[in-house]
C-alpha positions in Angstrom: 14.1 90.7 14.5 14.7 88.7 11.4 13.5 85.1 12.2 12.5 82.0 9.5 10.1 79.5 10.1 11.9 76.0 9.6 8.1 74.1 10.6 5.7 74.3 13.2 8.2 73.8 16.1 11.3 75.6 15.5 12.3 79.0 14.2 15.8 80.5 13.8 17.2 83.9 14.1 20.2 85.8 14.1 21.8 86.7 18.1 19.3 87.4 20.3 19.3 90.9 22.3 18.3 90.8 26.1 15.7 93.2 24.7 13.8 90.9 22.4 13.5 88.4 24.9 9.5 89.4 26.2 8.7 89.8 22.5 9.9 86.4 21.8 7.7 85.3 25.1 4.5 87.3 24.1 4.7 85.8 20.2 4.1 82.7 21.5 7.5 80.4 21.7 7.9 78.3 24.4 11.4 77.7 24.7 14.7 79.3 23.4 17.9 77.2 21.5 21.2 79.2 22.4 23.6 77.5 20.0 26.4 80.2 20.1 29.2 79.7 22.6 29.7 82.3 25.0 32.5 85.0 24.5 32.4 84.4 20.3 32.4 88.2 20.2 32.2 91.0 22.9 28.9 92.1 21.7 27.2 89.6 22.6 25.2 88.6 25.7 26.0 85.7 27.8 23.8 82.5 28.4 23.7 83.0 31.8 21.5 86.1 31.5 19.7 85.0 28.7 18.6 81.9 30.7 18.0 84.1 33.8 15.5 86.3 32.1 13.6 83.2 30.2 12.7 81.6 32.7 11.1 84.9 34.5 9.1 85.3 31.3 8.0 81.5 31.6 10.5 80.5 28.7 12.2 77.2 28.8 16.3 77.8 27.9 18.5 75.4 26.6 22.4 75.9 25.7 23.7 73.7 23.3 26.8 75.8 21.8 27.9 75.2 18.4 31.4 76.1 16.9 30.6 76.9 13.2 31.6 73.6 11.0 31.5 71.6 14.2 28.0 69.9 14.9 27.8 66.4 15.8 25.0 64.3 16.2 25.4 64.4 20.0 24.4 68.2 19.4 21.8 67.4 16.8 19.8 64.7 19.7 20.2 67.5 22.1 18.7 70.2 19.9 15.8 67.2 19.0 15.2 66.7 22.9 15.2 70.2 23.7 12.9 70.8 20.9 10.2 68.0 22.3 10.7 69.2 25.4 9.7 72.4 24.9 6.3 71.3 24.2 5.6 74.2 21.8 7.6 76.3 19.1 11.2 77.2 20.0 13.6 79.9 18.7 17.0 79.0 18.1 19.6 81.3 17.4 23.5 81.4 17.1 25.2 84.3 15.3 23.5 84.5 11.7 20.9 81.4 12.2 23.1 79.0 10.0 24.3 76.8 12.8 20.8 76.2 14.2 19.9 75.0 10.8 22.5 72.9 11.0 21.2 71.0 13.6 17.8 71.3 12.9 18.8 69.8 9.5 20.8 67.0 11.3 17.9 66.1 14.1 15.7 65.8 10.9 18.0 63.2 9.3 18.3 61.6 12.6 14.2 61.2 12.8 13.8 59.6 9.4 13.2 56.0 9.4 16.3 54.2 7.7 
């Protein structure tokens, strides 16, 4: 599993397997980001089950689906609340990790005092 620490409450990875998911739980996260739409490629598992299976392992799951090039800062204060929310670290994910930066990056900007 190939994740990178952003700061003390959120980590991104790449898609997440059904398989990783008591890992994840057992390393210490709290809660789990989904920020790929469902059906982007066959491959991949849907947020249905993902959800199902966090919350057995005591994992809060939140679905905020990105399209690449398409975040707004609706997405961004839902990625920020889900984060707080979480009360702990959270791992998001989408397909390579580059659209959960995104929005990391953007709930940043949004929490800086203008």
């Amino acid at each position: 599993m190939n994740l990178t620490k952003l700061d003390a409450s959120v980590t991104i990875a790449p898609q997440l397997r059904m398989e990783v998911l008591t890992a994840i739980a057992h390393a210490g996260f709290r809660g789990i980001i989904n920020n790929r739409p469902d059906g982007e490629s066959p491959d991949q598992p849907d947020s249905k089950e993902l959800a199902a299976k966090a919350h057995r392992l005591g994992l809060k799951y939140w679905h905020i689906p990105i399209r690449p090039g398409e975040a707004t800062l609706d997405d961004a204060r839902a990625f920020a609340a889900a984060v707080h929310q979480a009360g702990g670290p959270v791992l998001a994910f989408c397909r390579s990790g580059t659209r959960s930066r995104q929005l990391w990056q953007l709930a940043q900007q949004l929490s800086r005092p203008r």
